[in-house]
N, C-alpha and C positions, 0 to 999 in steps of 0.2 A: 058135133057130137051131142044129142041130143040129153044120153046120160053116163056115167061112168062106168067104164067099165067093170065087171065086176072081177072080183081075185081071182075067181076058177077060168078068167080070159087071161088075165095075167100069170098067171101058172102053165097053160097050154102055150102064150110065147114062150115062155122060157125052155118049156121041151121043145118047142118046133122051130127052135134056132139051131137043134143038132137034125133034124128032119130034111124032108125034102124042100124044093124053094116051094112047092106048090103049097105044103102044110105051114110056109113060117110066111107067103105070102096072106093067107089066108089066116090066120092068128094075130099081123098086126093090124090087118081090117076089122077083126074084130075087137081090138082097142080103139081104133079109131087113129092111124097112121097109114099114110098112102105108103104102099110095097114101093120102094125103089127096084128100078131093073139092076142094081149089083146089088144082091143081098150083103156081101163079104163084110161090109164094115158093122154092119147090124148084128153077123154073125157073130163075128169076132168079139164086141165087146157082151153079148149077153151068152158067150160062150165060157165064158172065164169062171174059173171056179170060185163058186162061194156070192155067185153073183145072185143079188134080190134085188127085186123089180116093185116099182111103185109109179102110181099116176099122178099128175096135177095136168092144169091148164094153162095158156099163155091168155092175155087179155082178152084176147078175141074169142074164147074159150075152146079155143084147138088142143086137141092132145098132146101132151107133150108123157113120153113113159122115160122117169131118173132110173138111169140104171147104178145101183148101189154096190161095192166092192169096199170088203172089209171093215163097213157100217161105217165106209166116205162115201158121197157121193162124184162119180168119176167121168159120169157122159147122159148125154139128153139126146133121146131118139124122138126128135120133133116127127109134129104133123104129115109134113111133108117127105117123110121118108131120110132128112138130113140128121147125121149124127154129129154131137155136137161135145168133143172130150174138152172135158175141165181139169183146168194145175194141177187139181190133185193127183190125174190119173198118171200125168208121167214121173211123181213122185217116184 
């Protein structure tokens, strides 16, 4: 990723996680995360209400987008398209 993405791309994920795959394929490209071919687990967790989205990088400076639940953090939708739920979430 060259640079970060900006909040009005992280605001279109978050609506285009209720959209078509084509629109929420197309939204994590533009964070900078490869679309996996099951969207479901990506749906799922930035589907959840109350949910806010924020960026950081892993060392290699790949995207990685924390998806935030209840101002925890609860799951990491890496580069790669893998979702990645943290203790908190099954709290």
């Amino acid at each position: 990723m060259l640079r970060s993405p900006s909040a009005a791309a992280l605001e279109r994920l978050a609506h285009a996680a209720g959209a078509t795959d084509r629109e929420l394929d197309r939204a994590l490209c533009d964070v900078g995360v490869l679309p996996p071919l099951d969207l479901s687990q990506i749906r799922r967790v930035l589907r959840r209400r109350g949910t806010r989205l924020a960026i950081s990088s892993n060392d290699d400076g790949h995207t990685i987008v924390q998806v935030v639940w209840n101002a925890q953090l609860a799951a990491l939708v890496h580069h790669d398209g893998r979702v990645q739920m943290l203790g908190i979430a099954a709290a």
